[in-house]
C-alpha positions as CSV (number, residue, x, y, z in Angstrom):
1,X,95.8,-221.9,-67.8
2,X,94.7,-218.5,-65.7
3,X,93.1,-219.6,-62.4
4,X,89.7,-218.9,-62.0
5,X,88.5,-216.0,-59.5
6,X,86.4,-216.8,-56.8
7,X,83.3,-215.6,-58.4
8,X,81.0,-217.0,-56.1
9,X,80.5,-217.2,-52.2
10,X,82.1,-220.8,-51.3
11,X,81.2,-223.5,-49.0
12,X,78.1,-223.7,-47.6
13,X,75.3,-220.6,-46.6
14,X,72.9,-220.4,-43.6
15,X,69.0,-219.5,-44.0
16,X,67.7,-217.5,-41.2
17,X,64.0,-216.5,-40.9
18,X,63.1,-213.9,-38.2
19,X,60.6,-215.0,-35.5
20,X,59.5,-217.9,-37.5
21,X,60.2,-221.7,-37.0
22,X,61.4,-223.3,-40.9
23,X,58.3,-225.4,-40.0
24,X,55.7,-222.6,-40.0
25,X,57.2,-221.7,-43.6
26,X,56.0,-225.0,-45.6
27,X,53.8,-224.7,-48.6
28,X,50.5,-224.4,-47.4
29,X,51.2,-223.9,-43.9
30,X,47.9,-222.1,-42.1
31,X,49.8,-220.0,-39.3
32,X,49.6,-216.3,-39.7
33,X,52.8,-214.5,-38.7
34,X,53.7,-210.9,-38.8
35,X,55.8,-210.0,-41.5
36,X,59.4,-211.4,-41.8
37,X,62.2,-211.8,-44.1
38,X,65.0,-214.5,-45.5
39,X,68.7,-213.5,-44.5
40,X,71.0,-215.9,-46.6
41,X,74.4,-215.6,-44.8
42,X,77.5,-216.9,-46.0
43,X,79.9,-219.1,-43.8
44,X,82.9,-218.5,-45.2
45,X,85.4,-217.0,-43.0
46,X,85.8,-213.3,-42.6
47,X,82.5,-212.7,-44.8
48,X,79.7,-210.3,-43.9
49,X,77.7,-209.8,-46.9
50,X,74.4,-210.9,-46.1
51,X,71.4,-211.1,-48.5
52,X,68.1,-210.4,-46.9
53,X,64.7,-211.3,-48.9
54,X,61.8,-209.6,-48.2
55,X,58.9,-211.9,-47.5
56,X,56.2,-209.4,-48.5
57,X,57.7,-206.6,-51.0
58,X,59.6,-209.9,-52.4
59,X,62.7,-206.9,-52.4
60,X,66.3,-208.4,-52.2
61,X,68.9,-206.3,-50.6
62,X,72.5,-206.4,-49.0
63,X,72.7,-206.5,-45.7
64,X,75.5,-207.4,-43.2
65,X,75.3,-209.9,-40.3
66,X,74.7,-206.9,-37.5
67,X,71.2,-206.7,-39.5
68,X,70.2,-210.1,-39.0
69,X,67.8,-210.3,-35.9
70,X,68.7,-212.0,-32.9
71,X,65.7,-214.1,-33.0
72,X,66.0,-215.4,-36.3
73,X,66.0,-219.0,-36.8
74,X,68.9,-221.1,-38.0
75,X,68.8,-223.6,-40.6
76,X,72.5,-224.6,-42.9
77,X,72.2,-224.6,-47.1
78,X,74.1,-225.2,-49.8
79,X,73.0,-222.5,-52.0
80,X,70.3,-220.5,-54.1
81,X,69.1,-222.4,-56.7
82,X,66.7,-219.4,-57.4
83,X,63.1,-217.8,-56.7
84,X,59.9,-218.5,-58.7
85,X,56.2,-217.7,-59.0
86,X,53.4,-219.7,-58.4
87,X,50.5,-219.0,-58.3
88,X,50.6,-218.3,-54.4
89,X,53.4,-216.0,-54.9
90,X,57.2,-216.3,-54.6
91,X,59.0,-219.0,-53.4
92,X,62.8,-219.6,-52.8
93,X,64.3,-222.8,-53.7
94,X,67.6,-223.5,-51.9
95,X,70.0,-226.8,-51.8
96,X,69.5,-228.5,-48.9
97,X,72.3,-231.3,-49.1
98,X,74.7,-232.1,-51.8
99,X,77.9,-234.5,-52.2
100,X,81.4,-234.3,-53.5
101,X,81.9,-236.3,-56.8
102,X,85.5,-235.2,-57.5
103,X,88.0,-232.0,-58.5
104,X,88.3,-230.6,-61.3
105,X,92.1,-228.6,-61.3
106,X,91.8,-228.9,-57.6
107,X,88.1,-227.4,-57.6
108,X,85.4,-229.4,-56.0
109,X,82.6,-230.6,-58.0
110,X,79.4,-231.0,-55.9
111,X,76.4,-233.0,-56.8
112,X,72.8,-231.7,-55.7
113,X,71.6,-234.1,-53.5
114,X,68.1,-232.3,-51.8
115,X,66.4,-229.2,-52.2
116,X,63.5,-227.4,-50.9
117,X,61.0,-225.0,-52.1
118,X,60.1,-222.2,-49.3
119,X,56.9,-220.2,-50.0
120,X,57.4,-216.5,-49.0
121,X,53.8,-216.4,-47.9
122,X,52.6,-217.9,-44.7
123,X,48.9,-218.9,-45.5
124,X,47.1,-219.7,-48.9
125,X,43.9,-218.1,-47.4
126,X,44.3,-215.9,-49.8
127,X,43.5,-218.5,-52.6
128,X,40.4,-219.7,-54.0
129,X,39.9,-223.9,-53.7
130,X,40.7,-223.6,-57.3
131,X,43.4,-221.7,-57.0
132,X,44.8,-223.9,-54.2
133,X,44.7,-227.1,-56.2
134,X,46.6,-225.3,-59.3
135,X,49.5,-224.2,-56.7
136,X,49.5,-228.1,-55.0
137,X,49.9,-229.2,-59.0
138,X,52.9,-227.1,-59.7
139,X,54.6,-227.7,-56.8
140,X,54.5,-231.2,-56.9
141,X,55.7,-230.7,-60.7
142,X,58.6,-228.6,-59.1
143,X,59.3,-231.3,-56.6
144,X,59.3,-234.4,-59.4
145,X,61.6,-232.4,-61.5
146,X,64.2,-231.5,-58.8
147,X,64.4,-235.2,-57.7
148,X,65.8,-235.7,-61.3
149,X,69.5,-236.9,-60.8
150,X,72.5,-235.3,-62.5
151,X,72.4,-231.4,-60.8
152,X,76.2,-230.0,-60.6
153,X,77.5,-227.1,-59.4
154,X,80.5,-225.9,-58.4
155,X,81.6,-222.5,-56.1
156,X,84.7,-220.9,-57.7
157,X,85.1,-222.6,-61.1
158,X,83.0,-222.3,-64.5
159,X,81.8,-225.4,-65.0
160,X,79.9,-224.0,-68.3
161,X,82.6,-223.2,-70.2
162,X,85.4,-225.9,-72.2
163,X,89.0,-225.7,-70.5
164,X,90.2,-224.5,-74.0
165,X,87.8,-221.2,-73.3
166,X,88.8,-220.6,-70.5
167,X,92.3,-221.0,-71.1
168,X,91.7,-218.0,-73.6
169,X,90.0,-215.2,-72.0
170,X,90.9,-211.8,-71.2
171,X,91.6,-210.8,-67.2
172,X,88.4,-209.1,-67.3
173,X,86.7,-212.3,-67.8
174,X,88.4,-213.9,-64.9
175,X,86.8,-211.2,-62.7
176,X,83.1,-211.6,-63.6
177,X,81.3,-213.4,-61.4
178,X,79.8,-216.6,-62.3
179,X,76.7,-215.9,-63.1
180,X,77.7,-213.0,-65.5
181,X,80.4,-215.0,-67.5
182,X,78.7,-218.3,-67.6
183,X,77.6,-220.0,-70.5
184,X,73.7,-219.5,-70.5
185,X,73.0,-222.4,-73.0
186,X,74.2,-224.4,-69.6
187,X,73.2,-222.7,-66.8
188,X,69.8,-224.5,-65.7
189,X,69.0,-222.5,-63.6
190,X,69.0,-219.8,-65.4
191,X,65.7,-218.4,-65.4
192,X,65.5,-218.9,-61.5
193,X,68.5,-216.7,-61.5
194,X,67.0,-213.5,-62.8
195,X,66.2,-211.7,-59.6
196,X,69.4,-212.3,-58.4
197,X,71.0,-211.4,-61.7
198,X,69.1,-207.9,-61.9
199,X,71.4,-206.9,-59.1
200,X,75.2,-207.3,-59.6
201,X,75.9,-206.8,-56.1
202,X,74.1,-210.0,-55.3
203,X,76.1,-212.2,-58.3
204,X,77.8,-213.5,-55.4
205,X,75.0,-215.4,-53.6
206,X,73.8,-217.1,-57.0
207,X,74.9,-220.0,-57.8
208,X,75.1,-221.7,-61.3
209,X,73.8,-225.4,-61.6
210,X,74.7,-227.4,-64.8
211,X,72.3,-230.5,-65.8
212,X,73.7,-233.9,-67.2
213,X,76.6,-236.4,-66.1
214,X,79.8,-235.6,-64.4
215,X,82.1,-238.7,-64.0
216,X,85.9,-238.6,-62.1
217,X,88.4,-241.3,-63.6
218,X,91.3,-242.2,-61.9
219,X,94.2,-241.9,-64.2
């Protein structure tokens, strides 16, 4: 069997928010700040790439860690599940805690433990009491489905794809990403993926999550 390229930044990520506590940045949170963005750096060793979201233009962009204010506050990931829209705006929902459950060909296989779900906006003012409610609804919708057990993921193997696949692919394959050569039909988060998956230079900070069971026997 080939080995599998490292497709996807490994080990764990750090969230930095410029001039903002991650406090002020809860849904619903009435503090006004001056405009900011997200810098999601990587903590493997030697890397640089940085990927900086724009809190108001909702623009993602590569960046290195030079770029990533001073200021900023510091708070340790596990990855990018994805963005989506509410009716607020965008938020970004990141792994916030996860758990080895075994290796796979001497990959680790994580388990999604905790997530959260970061608004980009600071205030709702901007929402009618209608409005409000409807955002408070699908959030907590959000919230109830993510507490669902059985999220998998792992950084530098295709967890979406049978070993007799990928025991027959060409070397290109081996050298897509994750995201691109992944088996959609298994990729759950998927449709949280697309902003990152519009720009191939950011394949690397997305991170496929499979849905269903994954159990290790000792043989």
């Amino acid at each position: 069997m080939r080995p599998s390229s490292l497709a996807t930044l490994a080990g764990a990520f750090v969230l930095k928010q410029e001039n903002i506590s991650i406090l002020n940045c809860l849904p619903f949170s009435p503090r006004h700040t001056t405009p900011e963005k997200f810098y999601i750096e990587a903590c493997d060793e030697g890397a640089d790439a940085v990927l900086a979201i724009d809190r108001v233009s909702n623009e993602m962009t590569l960046t290195g860690k030079k770029d990533v204010p001073p200021s900023a506050v510091t708070r340790p990931i596990c990855g990018i599940m994805g963005t989506m829209r509410l009716v607020a705006g965008m938020y970004l929902i990141v792994i916030t805690r996860k758990r080895n459950v075994g290796s796979l060909l001497g990959h680790s296989v994580w388990k999604a433990v905790d997530f959260d779900v970061i608004s980009y906006k600071k205030t709702v003012l901007h929402l009618s009491e209608i409005q409000s409610q409807e955002n408070k609804t699908f959030l907590s919708m959000i919230n109830n489905v993510l507490t669902t057990d059985g999220f998998y993921f792992c950084t530098d193997y295709d967890l979406t794809h049978t070993l007799q696949r990928l025991s027959n692919t060409s070397p290109d394959f081996q050298e897509m990403s994750l995201l691109e050569r992944a088996d959609q039909r298994f990729v759950w988060n998927g449709n949280l993926l697309r902003e990152l998956a519009a720009q191939p230079e950011l394949h690397k900070f997305a991170l496929p999550v499979v849905h269903g069971c994954i159990l290790f026997t000792e043989s």
